[in-house]
mmCIF file as Biopython writes it, N, C-alpha, C and O atoms, coordinates in Angstrom:
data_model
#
loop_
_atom_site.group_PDB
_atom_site.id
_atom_site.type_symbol
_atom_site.label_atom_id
_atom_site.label_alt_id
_atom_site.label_comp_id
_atom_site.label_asym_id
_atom_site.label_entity_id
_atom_site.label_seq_id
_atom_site.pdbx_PDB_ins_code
_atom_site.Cartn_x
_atom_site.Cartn_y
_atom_site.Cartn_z
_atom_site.occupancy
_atom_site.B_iso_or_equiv
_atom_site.auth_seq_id
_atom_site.auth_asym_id
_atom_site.pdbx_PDB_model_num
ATOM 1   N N  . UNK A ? 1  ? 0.816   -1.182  0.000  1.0 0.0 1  A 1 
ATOM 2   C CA . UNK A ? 1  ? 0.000   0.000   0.000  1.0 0.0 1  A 1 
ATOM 3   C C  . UNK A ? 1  ? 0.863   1.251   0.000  1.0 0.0 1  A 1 
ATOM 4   O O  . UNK A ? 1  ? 0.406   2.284   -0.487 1.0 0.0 1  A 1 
ATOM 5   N N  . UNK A ? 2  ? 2.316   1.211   0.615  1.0 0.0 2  A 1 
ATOM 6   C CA . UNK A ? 2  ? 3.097   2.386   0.848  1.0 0.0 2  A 1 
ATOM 7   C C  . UNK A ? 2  ? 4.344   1.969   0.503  1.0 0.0 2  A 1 
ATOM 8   O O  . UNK A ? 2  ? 4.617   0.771   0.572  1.0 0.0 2  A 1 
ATOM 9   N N  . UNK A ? 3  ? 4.895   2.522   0.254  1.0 0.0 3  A 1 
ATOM 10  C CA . UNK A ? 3  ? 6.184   2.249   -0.668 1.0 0.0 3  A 1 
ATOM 11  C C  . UNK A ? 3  ? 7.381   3.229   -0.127 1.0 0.0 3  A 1 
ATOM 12  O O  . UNK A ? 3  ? 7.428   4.235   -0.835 1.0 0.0 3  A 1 
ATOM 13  N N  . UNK A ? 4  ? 8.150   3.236   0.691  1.0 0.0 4  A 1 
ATOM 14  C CA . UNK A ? 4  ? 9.024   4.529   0.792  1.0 0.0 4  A 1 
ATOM 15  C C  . UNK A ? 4  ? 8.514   5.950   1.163  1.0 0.0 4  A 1 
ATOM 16  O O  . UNK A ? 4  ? 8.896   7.109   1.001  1.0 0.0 4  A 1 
ATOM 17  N N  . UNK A ? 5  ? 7.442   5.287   1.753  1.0 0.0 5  A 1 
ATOM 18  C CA . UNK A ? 5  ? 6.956   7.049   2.300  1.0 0.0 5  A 1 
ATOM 19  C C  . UNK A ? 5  ? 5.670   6.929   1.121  1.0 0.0 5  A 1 
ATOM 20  O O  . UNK A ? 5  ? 4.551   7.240   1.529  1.0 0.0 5  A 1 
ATOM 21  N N  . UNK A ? 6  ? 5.730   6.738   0.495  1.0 0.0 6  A 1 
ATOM 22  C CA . UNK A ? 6  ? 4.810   6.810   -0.730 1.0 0.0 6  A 1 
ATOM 23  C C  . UNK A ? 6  ? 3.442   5.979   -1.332 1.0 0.0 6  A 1 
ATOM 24  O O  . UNK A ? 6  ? 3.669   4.990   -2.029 1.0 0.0 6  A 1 
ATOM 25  N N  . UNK A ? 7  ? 2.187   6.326   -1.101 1.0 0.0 7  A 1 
ATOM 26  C CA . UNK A ? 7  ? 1.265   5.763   -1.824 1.0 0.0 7  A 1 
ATOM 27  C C  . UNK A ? 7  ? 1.385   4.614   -3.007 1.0 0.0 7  A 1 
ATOM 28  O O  . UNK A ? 7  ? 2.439   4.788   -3.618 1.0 0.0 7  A 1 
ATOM 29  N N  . UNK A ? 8  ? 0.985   4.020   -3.277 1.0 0.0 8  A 1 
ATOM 30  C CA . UNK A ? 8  ? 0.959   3.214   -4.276 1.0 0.0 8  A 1 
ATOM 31  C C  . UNK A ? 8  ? -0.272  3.282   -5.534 1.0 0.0 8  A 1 
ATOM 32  O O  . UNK A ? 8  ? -0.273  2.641   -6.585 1.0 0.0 8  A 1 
ATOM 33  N N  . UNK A ? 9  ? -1.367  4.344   -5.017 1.0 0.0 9  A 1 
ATOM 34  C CA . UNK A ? 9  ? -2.356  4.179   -6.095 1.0 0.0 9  A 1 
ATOM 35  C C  . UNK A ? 9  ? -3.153  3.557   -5.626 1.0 0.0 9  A 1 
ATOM 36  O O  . UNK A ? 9  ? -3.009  2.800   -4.666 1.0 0.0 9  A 1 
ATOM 37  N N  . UNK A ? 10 ? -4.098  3.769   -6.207 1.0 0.0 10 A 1 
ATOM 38  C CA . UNK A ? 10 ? -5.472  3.370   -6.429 1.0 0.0 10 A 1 
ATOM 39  C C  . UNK A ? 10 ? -5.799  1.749   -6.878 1.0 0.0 10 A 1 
ATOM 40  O O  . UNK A ? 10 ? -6.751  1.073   -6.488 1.0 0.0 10 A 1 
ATOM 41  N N  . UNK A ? 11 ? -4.932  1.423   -7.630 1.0 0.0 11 A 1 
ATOM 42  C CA . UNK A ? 11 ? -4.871  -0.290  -7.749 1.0 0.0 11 A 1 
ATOM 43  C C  . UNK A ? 11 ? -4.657  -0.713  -6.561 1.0 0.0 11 A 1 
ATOM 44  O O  . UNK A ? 11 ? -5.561  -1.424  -6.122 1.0 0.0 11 A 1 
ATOM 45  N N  . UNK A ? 12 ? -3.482  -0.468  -5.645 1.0 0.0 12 A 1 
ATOM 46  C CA . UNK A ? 12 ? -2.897  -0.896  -4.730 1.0 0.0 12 A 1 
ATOM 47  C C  . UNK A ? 12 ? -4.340  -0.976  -3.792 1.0 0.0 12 A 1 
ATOM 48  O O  . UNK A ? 12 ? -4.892  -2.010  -3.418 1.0 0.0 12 A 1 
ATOM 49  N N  . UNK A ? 13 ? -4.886  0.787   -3.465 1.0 0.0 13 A 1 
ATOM 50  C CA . UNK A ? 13 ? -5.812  0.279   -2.404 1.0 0.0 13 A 1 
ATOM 51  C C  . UNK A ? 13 ? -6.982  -0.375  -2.946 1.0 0.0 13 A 1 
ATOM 52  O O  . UNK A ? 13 ? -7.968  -0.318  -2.211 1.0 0.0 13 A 1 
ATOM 53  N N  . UNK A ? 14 ? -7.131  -1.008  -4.094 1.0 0.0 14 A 1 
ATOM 54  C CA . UNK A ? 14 ? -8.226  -1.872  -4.238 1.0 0.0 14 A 1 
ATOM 55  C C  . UNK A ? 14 ? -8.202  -3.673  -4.388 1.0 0.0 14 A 1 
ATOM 56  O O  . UNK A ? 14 ? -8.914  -4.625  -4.704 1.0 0.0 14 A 1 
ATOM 57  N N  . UNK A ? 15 ? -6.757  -3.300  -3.882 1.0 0.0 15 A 1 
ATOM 58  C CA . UNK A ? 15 ? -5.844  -5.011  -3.982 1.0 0.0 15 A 1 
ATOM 59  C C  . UNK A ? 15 ? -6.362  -4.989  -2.280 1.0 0.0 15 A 1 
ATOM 60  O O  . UNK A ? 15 ? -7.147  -5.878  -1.952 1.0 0.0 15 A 1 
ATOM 61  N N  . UNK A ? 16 ? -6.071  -4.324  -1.583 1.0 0.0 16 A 1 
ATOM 62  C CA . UNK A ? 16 ? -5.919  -4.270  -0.438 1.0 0.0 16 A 1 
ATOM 63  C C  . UNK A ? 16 ? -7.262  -4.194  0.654  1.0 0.0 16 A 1 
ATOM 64  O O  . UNK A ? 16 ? -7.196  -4.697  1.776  1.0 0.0 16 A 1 
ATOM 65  N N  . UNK A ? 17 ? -8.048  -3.737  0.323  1.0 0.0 17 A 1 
ATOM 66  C CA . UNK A ? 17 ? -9.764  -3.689  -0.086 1.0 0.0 17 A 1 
ATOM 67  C C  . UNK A ? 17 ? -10.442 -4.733  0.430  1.0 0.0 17 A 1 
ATOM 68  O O  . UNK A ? 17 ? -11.378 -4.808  1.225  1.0 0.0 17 A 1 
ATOM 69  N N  . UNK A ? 18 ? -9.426  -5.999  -0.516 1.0 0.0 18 A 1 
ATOM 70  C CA . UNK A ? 18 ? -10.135 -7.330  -0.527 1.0 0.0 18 A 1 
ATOM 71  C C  . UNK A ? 18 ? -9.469  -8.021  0.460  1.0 0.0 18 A 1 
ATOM 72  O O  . UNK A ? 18 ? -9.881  -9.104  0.876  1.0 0.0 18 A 1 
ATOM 73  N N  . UNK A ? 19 ? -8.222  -7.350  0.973  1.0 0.0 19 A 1 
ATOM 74  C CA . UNK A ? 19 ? -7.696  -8.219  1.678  1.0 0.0 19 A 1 
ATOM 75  C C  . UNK A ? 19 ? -8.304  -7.768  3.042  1.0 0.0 19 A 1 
ATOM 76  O O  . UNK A ? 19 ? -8.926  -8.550  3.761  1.0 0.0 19 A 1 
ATOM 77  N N  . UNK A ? 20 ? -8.128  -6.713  3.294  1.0 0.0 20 A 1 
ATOM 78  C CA . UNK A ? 20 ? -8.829  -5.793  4.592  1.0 0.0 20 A 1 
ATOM 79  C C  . UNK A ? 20 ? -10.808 -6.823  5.187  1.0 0.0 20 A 1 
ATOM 80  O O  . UNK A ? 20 ? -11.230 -7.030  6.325  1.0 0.0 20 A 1 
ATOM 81  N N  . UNK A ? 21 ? -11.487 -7.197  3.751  1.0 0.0 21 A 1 
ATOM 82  C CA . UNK A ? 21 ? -12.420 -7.857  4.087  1.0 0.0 21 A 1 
ATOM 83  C C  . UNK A ? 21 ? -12.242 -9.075  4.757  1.0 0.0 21 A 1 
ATOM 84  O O  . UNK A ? 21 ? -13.225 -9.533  5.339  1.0 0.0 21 A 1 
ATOM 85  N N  . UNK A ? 22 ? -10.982 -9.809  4.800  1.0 0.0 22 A 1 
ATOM 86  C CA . UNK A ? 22 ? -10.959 -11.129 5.476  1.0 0.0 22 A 1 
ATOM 87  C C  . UNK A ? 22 ? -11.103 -11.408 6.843  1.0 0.0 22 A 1 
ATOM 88  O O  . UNK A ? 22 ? -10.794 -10.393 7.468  1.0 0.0 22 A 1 
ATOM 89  N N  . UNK A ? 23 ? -11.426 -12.304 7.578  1.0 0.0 23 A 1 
ATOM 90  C CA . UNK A ? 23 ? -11.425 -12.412 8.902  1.0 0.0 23 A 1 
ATOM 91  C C  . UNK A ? 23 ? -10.301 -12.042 9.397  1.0 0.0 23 A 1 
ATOM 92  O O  . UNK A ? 23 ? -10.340 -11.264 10.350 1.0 0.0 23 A 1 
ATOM 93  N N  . UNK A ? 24 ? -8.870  -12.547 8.831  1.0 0.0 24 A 1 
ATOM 94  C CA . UNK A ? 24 ? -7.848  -12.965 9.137  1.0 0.0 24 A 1 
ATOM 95  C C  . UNK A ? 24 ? -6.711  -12.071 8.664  1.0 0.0 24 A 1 
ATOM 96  O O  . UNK A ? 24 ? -7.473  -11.200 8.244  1.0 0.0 24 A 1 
ATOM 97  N N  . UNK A ? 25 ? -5.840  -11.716 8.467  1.0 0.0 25 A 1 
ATOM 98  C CA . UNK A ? 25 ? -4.557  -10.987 7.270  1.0 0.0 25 A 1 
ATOM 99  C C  . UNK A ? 25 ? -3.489  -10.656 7.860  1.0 0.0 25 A 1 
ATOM 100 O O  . UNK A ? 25 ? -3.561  -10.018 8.911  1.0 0.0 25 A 1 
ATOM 101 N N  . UNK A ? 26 ? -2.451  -10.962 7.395  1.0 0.0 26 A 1 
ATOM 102 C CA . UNK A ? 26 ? -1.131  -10.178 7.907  1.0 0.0 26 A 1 
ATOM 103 C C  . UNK A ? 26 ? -0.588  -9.204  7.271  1.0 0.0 26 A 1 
ATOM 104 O O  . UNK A ? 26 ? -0.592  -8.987  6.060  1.0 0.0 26 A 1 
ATOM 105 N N  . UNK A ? 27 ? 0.071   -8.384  8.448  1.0 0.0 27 A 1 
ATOM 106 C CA . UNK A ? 27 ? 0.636   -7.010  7.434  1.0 0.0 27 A 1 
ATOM 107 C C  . UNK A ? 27 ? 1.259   -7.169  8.142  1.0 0.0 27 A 1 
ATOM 108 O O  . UNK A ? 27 ? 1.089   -7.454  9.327  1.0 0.0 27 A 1 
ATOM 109 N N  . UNK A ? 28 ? 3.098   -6.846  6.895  1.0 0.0 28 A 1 
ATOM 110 C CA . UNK A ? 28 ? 4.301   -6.789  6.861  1.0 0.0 28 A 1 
ATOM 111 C C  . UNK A ? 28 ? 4.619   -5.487  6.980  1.0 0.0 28 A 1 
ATOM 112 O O  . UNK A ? 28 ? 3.678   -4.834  6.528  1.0 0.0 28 A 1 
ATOM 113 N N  . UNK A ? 29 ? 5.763   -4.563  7.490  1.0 0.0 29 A 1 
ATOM 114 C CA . UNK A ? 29 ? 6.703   -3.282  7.752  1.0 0.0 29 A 1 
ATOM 115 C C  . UNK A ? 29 ? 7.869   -3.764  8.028  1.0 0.0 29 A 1 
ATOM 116 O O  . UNK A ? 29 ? 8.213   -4.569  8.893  1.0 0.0 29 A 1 
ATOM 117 N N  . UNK A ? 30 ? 8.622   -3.054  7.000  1.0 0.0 30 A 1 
ATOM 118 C CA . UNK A ? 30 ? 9.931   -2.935  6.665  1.0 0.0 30 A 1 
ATOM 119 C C  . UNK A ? 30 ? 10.379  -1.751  7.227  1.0 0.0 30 A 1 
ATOM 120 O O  . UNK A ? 30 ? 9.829   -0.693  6.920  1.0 0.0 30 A 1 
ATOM 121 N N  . UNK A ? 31 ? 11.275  -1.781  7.985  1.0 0.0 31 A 1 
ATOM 122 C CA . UNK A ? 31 ? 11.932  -0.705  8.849  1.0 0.0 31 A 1 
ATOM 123 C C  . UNK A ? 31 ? 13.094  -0.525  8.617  1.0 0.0 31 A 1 
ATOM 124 O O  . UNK A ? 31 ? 13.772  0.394   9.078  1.0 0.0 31 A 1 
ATOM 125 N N  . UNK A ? 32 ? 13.539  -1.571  7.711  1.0 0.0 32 A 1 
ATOM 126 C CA . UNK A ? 32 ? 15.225  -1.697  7.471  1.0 0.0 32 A 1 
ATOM 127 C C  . UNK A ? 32 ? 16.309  -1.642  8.870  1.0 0.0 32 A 1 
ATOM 128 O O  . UNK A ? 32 ? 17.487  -1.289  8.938  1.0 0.0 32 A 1 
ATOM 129 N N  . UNK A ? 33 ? 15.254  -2.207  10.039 1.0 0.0 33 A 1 
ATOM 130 C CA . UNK A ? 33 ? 16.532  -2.345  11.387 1.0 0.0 33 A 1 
ATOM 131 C C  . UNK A ? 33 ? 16.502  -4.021  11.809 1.0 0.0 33 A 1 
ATOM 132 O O  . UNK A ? 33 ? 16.579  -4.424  12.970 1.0 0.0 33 A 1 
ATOM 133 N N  . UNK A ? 34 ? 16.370  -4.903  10.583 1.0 0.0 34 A 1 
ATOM 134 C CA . UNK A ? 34 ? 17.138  -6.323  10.977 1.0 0.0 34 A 1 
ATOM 135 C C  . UNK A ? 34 ? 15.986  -6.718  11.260 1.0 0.0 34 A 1 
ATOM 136 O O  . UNK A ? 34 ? 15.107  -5.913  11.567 1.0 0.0 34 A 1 
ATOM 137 N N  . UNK A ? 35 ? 15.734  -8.309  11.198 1.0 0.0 35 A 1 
ATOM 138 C CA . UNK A ? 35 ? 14.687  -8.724  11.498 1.0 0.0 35 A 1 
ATOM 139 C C  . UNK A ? 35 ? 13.957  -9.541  12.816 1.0 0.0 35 A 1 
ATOM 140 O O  . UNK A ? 35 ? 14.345  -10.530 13.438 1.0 0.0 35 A 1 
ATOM 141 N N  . UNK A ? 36 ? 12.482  -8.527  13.002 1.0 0.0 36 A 1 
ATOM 142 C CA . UNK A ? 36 ? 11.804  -9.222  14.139 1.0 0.0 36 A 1 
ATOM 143 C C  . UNK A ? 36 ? 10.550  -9.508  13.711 1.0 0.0 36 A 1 
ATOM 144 O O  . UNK A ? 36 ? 9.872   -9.405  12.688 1.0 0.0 36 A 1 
ATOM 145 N N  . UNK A ? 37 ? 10.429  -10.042 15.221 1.0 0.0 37 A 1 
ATOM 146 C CA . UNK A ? 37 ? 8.480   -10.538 14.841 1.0 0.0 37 A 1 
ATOM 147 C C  . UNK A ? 37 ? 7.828   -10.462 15.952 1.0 0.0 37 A 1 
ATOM 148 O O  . UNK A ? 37 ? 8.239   -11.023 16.967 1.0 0.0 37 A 1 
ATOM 149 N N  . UNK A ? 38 ? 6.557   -9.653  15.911 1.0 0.0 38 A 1 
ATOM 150 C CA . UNK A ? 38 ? 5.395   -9.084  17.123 1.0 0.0 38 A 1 
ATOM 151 C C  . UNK A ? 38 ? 4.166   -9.671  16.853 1.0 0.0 38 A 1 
ATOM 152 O O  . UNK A ? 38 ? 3.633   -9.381  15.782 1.0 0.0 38 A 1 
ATOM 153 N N  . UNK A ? 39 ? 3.702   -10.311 17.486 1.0 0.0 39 A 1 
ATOM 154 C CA . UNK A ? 39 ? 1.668   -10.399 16.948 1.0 0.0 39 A 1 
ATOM 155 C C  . UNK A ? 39 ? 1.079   -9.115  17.638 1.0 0.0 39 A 1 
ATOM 156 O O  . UNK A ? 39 ? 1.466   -8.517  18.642 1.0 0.0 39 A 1 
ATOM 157 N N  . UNK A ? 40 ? 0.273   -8.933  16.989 1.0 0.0 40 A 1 
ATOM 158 C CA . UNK A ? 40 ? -0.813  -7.704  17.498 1.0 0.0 40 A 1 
ATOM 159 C C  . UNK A ? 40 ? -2.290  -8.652  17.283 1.0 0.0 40 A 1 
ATOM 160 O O  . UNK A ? 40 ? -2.336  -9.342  16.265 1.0 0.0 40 A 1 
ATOM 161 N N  . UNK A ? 41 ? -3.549  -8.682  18.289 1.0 0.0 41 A 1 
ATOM 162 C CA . UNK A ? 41 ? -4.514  -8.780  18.154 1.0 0.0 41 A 1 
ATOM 163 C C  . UNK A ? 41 ? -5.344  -7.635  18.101 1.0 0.0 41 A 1 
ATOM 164 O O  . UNK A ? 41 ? -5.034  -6.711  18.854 1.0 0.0 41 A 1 
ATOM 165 N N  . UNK A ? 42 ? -6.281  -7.507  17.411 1.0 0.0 42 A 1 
ATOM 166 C CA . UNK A ? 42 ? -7.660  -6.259  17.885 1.0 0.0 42 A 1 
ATOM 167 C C  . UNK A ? 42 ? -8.925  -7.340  17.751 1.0 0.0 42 A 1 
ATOM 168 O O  . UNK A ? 42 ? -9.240  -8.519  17.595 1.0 0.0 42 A 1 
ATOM 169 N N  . UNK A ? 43 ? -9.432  -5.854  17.957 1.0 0.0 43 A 1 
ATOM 170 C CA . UNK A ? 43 ? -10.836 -6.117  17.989 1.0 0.0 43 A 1 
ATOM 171 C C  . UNK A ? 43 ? -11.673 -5.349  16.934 1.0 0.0 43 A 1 
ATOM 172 O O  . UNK A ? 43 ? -11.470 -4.337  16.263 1.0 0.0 43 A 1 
ATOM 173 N N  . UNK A ? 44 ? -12.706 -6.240  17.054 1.0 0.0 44 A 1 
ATOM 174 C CA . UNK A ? 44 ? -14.067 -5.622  15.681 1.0 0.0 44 A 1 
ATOM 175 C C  . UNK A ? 44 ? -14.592 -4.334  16.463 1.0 0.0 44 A 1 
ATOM 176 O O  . UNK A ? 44 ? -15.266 -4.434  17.488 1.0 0.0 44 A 1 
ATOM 177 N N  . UNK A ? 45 ? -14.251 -3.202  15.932 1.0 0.0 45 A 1 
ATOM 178 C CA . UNK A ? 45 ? -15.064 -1.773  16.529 1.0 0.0 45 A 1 
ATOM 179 C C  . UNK A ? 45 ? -16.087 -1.005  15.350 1.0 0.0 45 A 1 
ATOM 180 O O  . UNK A ? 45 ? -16.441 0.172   15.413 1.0 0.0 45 A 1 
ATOM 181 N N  . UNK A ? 46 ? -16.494 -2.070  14.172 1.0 0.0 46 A 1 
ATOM 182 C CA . UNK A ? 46 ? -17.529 -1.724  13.363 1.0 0.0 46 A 1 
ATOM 183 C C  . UNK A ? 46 ? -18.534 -0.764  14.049 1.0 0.0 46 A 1 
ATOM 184 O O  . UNK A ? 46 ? -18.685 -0.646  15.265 1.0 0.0 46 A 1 
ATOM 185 N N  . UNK A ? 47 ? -19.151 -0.144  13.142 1.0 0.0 47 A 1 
ATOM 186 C CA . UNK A ? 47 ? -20.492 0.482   13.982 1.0 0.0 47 A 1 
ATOM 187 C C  . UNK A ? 47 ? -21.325 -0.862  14.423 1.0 0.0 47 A 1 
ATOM 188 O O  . UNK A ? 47 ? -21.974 -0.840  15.468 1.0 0.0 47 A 1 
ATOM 189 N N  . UNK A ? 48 ? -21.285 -2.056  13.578 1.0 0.0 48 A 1 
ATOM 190 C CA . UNK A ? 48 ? -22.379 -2.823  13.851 1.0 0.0 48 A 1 
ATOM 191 C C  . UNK A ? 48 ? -22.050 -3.699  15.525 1.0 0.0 48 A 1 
ATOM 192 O O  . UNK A ? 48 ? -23.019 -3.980  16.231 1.0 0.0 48 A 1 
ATOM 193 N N  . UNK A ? 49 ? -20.948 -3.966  15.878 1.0 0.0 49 A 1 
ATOM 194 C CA . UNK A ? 49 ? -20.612 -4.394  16.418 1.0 0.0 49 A 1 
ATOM 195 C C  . UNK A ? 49 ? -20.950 -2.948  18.121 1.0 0.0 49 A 1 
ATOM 196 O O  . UNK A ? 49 ? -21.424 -3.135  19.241 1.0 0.0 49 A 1 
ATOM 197 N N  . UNK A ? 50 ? -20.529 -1.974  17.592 1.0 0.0 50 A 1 
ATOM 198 C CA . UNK A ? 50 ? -20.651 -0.790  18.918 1.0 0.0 50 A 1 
ATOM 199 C C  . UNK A ? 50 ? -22.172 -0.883  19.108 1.0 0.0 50 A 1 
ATOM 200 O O  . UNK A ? 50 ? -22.605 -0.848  20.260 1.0 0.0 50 A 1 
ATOM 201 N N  . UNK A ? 51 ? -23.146 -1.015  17.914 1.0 0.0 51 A 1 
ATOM 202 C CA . UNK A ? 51 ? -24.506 -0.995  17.999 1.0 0.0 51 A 1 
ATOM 203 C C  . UNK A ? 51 ? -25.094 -2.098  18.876 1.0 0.0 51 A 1 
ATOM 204 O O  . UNK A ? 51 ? -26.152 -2.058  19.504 1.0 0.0 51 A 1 
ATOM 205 N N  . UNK A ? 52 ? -24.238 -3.054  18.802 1.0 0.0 52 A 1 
ATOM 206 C CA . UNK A ? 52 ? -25.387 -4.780  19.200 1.0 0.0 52 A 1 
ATOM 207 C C  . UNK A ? 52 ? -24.724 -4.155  20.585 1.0 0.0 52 A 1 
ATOM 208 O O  . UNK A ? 52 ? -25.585 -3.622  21.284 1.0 0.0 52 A 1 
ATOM 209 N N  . UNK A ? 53 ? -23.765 -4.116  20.980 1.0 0.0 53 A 1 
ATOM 210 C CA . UNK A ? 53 ? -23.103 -4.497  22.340 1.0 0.0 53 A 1 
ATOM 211 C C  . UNK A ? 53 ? -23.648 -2.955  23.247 1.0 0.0 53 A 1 
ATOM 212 O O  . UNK A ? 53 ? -23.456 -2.962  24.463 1.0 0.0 53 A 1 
ATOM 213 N N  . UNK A ? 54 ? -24.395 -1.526  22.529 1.0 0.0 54 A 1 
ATOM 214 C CA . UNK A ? 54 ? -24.816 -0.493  23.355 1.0 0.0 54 A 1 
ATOM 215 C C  . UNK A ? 54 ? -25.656 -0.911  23.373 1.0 0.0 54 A 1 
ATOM 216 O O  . UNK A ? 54 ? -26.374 0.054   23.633 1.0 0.0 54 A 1 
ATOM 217 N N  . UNK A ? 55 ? -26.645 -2.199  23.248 1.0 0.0 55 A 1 
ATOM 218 C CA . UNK A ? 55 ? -27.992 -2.291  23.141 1.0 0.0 55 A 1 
ATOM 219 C C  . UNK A ? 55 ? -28.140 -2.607  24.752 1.0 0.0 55 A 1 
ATOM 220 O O  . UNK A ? 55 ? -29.061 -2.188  25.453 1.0 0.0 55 A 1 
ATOM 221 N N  . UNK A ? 56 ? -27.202 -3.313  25.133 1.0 0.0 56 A 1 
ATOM 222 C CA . UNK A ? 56 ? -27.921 -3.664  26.741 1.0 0.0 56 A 1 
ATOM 223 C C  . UNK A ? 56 ? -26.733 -3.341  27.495 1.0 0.0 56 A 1 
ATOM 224 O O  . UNK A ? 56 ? -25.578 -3.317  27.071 1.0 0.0 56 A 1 
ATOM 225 N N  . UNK A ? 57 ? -27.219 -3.055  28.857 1.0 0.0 57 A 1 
ATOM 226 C CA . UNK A ? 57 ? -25.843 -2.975  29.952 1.0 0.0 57 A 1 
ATOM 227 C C  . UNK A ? 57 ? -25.246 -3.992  31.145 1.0 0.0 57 A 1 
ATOM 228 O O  . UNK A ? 57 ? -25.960 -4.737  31.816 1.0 0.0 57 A 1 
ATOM 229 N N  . UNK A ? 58 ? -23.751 -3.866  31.273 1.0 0.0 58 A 1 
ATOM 230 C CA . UNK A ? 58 ? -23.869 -4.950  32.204 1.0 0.0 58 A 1 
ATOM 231 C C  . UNK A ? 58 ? -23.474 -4.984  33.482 1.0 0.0 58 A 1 
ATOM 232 O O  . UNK A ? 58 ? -23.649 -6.000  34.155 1.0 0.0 58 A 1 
#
């Protein structure tokens, strides 16, 4: 999607689009300081998801 500081276009974000829809995906960053490896989890903060879960309190 970013290249050197730099956008890639409009192809790029529609490659990316499809990938963003998956349950699942990994994204790579190149930092050029040698190589490591981190997991990050999140969470779903859709509106649909803020909507079901403001519906009741607990």
């Amino acid at each position: 999607m970013v290249e050197k500081g730099m956008g890639l276009g409009l192809a790029a974000e529609a490659r990316i689009a499809k990938v963003f829809r998956q349950k699942e995906f990994t994204i790579a960053v190149g930092l050029g300081q040698g190589r490591h490896k981190a997991h990050i989890w999140t969470t779903d903060l859709s509106f649909d998801y803020v909507r079901i879960n403001a519906s009741y309190r607990s």
